[in-house]
C-alpha positions as CSV (number, residue, x, y, z in Angstrom):
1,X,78.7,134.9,-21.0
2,X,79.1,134.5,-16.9
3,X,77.9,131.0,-15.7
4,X,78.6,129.1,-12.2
5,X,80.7,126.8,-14.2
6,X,83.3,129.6,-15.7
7,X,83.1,131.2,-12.0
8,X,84.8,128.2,-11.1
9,X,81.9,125.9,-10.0
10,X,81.4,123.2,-11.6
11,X,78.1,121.3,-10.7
12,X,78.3,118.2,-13.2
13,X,81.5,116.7,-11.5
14,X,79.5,116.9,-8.1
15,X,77.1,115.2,-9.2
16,X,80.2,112.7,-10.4
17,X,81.3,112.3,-7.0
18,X,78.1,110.9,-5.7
19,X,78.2,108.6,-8.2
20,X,81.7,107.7,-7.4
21,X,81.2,107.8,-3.8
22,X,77.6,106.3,-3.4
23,X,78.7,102.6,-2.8
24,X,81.9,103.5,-0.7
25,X,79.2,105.2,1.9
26,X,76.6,102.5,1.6
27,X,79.5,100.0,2.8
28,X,79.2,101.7,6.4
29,X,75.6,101.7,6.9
30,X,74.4,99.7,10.3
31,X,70.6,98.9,10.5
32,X,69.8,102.7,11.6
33,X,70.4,104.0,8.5
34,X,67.2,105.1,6.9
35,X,68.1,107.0,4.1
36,X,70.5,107.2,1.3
37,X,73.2,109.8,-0.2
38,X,72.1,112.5,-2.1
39,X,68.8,113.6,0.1
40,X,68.7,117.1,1.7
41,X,69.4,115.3,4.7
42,X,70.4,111.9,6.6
43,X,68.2,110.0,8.8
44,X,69.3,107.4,11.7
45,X,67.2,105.5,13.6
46,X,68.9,104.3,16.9
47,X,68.1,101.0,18.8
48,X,67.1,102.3,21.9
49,X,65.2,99.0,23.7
50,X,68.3,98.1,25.8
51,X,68.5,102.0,27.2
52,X,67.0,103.5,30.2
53,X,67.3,107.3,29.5
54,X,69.5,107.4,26.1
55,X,71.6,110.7,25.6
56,X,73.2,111.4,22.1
57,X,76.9,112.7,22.1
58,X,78.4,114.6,19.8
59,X,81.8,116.2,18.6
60,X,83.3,117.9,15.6
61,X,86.8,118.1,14.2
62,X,89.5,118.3,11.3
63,X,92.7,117.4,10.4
64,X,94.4,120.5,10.5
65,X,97.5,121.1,8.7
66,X,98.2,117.0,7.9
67,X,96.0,117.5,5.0
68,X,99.0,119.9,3.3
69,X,101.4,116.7,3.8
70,X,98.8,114.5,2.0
71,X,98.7,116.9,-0.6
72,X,102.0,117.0,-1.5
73,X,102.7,113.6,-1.2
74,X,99.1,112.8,-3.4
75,X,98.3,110.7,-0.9
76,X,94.8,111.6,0.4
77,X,93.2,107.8,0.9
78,X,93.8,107.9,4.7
79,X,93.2,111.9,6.1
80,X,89.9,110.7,5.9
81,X,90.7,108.1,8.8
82,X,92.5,110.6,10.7
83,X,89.0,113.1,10.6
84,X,87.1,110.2,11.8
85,X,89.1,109.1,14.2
86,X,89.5,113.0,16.0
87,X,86.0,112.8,16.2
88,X,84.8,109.4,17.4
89,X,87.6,109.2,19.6
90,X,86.7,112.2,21.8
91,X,83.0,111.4,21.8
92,X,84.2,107.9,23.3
93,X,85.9,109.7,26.5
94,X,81.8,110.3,27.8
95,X,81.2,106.5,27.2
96,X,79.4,107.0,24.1
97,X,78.9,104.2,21.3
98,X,79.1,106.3,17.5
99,X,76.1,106.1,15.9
100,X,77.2,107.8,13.1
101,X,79.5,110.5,10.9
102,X,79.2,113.5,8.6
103,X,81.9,114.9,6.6
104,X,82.7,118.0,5.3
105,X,85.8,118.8,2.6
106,X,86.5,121.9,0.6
107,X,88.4,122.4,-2.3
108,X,89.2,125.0,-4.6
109,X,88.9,122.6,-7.7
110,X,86.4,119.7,-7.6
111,X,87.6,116.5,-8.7
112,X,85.5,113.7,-8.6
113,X,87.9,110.8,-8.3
114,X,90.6,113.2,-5.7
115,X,86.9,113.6,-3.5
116,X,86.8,109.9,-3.6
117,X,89.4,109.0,-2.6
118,X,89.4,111.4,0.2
119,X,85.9,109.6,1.3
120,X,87.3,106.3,1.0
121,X,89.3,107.0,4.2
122,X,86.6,108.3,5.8
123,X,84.5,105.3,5.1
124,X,87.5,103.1,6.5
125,X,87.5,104.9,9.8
126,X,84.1,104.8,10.1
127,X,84.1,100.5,9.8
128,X,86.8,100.8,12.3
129,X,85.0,102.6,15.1
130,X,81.3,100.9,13.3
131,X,79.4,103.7,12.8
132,X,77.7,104.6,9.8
133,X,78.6,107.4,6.8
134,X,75.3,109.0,6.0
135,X,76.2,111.9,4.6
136,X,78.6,115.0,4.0
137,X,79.3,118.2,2.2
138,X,81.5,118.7,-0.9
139,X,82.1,122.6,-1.5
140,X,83.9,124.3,-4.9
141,X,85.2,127.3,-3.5
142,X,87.5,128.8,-6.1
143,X,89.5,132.3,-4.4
144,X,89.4,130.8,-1.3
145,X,90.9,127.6,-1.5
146,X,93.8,126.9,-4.6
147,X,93.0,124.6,-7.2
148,X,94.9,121.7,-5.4
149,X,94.0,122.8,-2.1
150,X,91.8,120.8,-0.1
151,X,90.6,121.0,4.1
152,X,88.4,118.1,6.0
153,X,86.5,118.1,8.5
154,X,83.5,116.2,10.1
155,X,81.2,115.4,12.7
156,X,80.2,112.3,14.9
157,X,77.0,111.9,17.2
158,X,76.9,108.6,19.5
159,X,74.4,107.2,22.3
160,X,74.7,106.6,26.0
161,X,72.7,105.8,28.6
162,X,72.2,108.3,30.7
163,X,73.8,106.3,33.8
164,X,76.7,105.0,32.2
165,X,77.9,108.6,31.5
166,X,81.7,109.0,31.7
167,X,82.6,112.1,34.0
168,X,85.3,113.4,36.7
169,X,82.7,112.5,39.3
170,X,83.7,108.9,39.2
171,X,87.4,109.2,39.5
172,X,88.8,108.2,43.1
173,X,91.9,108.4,44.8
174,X,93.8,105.5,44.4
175,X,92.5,104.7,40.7
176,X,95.1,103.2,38.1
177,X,95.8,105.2,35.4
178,X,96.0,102.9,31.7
179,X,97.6,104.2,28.7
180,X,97.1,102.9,25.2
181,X,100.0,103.4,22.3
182,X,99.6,106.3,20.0
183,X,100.4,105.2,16.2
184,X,102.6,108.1,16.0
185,X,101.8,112.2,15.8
186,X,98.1,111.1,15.2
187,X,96.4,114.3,13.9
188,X,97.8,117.3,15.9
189,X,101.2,119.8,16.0
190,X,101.5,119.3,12.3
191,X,102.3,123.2,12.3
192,X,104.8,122.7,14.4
193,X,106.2,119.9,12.4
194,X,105.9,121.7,9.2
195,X,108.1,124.4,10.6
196,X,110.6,122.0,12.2
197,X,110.9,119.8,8.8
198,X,110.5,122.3,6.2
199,X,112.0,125.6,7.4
200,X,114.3,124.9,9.8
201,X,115.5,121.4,8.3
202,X,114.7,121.5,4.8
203,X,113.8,118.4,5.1
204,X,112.5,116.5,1.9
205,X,109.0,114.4,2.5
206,X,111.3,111.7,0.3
207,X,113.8,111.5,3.2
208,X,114.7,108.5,5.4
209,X,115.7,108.2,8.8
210,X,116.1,105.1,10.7
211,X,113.3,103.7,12.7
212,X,111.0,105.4,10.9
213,X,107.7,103.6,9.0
214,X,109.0,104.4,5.6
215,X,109.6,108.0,4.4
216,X,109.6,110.9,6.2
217,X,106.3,111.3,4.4
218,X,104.8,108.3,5.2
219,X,105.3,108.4,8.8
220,X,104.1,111.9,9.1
221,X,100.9,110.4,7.2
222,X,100.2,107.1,9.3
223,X,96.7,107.7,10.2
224,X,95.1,108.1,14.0
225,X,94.2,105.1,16.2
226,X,90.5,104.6,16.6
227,X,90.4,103.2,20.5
228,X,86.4,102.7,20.0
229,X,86.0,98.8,19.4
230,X,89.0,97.7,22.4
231,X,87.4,100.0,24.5
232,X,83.3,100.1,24.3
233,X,83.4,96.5,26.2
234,X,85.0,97.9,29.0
235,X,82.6,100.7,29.2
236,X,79.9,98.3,29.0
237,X,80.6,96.7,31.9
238,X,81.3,99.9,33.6
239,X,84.7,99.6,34.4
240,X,86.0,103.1,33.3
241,X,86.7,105.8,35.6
242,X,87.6,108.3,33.4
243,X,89.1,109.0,29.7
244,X,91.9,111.5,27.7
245,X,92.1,111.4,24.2
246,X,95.2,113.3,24.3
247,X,95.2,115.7,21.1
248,X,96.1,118.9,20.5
249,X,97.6,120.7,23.9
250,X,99.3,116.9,25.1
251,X,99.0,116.0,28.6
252,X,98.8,119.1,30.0
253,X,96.1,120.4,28.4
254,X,93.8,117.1,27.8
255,X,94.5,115.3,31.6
256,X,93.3,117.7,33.7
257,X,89.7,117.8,31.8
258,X,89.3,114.6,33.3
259,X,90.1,115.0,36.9
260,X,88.0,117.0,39.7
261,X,89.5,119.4,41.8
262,X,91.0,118.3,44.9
263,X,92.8,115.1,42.8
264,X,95.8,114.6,40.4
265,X,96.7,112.7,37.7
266,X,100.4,111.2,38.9
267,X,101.7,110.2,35.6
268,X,105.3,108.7,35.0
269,X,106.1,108.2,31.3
270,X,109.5,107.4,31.3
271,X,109.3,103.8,30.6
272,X,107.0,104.6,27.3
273,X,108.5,103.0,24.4
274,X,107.7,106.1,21.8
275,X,107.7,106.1,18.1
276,X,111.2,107.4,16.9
277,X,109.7,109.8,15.5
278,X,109.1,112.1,18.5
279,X,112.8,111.7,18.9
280,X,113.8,113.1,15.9
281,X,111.2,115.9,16.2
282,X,112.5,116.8,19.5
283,X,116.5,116.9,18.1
284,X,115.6,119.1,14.8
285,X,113.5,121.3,16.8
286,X,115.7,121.7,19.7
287,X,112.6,121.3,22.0
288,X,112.5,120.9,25.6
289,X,110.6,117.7,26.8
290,X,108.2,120.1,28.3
291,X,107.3,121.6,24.9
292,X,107.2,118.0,23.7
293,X,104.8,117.1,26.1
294,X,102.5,120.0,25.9
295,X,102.1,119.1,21.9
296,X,101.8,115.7,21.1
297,X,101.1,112.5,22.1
298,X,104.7,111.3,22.9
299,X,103.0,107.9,22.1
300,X,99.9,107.7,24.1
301,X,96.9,108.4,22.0
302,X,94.4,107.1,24.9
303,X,94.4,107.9,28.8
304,X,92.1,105.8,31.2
305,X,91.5,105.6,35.1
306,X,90.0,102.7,36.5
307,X,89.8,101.0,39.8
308,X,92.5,99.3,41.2
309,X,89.9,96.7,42.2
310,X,89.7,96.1,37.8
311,X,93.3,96.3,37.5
312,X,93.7,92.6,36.4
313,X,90.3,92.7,34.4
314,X,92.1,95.6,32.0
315,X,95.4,93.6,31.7
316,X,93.6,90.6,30.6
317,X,91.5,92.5,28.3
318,X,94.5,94.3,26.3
319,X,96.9,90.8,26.6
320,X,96.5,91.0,22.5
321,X,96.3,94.5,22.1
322,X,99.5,96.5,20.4
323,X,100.4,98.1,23.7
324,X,98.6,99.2,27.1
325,X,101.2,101.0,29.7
326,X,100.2,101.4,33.2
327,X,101.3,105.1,33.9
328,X,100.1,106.1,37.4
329,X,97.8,107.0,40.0
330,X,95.0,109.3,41.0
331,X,96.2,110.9,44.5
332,X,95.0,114.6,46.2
333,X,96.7,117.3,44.7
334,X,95.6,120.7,43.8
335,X,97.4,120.4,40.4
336,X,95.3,118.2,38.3
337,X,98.5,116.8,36.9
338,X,101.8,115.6,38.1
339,X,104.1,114.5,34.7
340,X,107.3,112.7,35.1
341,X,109.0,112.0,31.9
């Protein structure tokens, strides 16, 4: 006899997983939260009293190819932060406070405690960046996925007024360009890195190199910095210009969103102290610095443009903060971007 559960589907241990999950996702939910995992949907009430014309924000992501690491190594308890993090952090570069996250993961076998753990790292980057977890999306899909085969993805909406918006229009000539330390690759290039460690190196995820943060392995897994909580006061007090999250494409790509035609980002990077390993990346790939920069982060996660006038209010604000590099200038240019590394 044919049933879902011989087809490879196996309802009961989804129903496990809420279980398992239930009170990991209740451990993120702010005062909007107005329902509770396992509905049909989620509902999220914002506070809207102190806002003039409020304006929900929104953006989606993954982790890409990182999750393959994770699942080699069996260590999935932080990809979660990673998904979370690519999402909040973008949503952030319009001024928006998250309100909250959905997540998405699919598997070709379901297994309740593997799920949880993958949720427990998105409930961690969800405290980090303090929005809620109010639902997601586990889905069995034996034939397309293999049985230890997993992908993640997710979604974050956030709120801003209307006049606080974060866009090119404020950016001026003469604005200071801030950059805030990456933790590492972060979440993008990992096909890249994969090709450089694995079939050009034959590299073991076991390996040690010096400078690294542990393993191989464990560097390639640190998770994504969430820049939401040091920087939502300084978009309060409207301080910021304009913002990068600089992901997939580096500088190149990500900078120019930011600036309006007729200005340039003048950045000079060579004074970034970056995590070693970019270095070793570079050296086993025999990449030019161009390539590097048009791929990762080369330790900058965050890019911000404020006034010059705010200069000293930013530098007091980060005093504590791992590390905040001032990188350059906004000047007129018809090429949104002028790199120096």
């Amino acid at each position: 006899m044919i049933n879902y559960k011989n087809a490879g589907v196996d309802v009961e241990k989804g129903q496990e997983e809420v279980r398992l999950i239930k009170s990991i996702v209740e451990e993120t939910h702010t005062t909007g939260v107005l329902s509770s995992i396992g509905g049909f949907s989620a509902l999220f009430k914002p506070d809207l009293k102190d806002m003039k014309e409020p304006v929900l924000v929104s953006g989606t992501d993954g982790v890409g190819t990182k999750v393959m690491l994770a699942a080699m190594m069996n260590k999935i308890d932080t990809v979660g932060i990673d998904c979370v993090a690519m999402c909040v952090n973008d949503i952030l570069c319009q001024g928006a406070k998250p309100l909250f996250f959905l997540d998405y993961i699919g598997t070709g076998k379901l297994e309740p405690e593997k799920m949880a753990d993958i949720v427990k790292g998105v409930a961690e980057g969800c405290k980090i960046s303090g929005c809620s977890l109010i639902g997601g999306e586990t889905a069995e899909m034996p034939g397309v996925y293999k049985k230890e085969d997993f992908d993640l993805a997710g979604f974050a909406v956030g709120i801003v007024d209307r006049e606080k918006i974060i866009d090119k229009s404020l950016i001026r000539e003469g604005d200071i360009i801030f950059g805030l330390s990456s933790s590492g690759i972060h979440s993008n290039g990992y096909s890249l890195v994969r090709k450089i460690i694995f079939d050009a190196n034959n590299f073991s995820l076991d390996d040690k190199f010096k400078g690294l943060f542990g393993t191989l392995g464990e560097e390639l897994l640190r998770p994504t910095k969430i820049y939401v909580k040091e920087m939502l006061p300084l978009i309060e007090d409207e301080l910021i210009h304009g913002m990068s999250h600089i992901t997939g494409g580096g500088f190149y790509e990500n900078v120019p969103r930011m600036i309006p035609d007729g200005l340039c980002a003048k950045i000079d990077l060579k004074e970034i102290k970056r995590p070693e390993i970019f270095s070793y990346l570079q050296k086993w790939g025999d990449l030019d610095l161009k390539e590097m920069h048009s791929t990762f982060n080369m330790g900058i996660g965050l890019i911000f443009v404020v006034s010059k006038e705010d200069r000293e209010k930013v530098l007091d604000h980060f005093k504590d903060y791992d590390k905040l590099y001032e990188i350059g200038q906004i000047i007129k240019g018809d090429e949104k971007i002028d790199l120096n590394y």
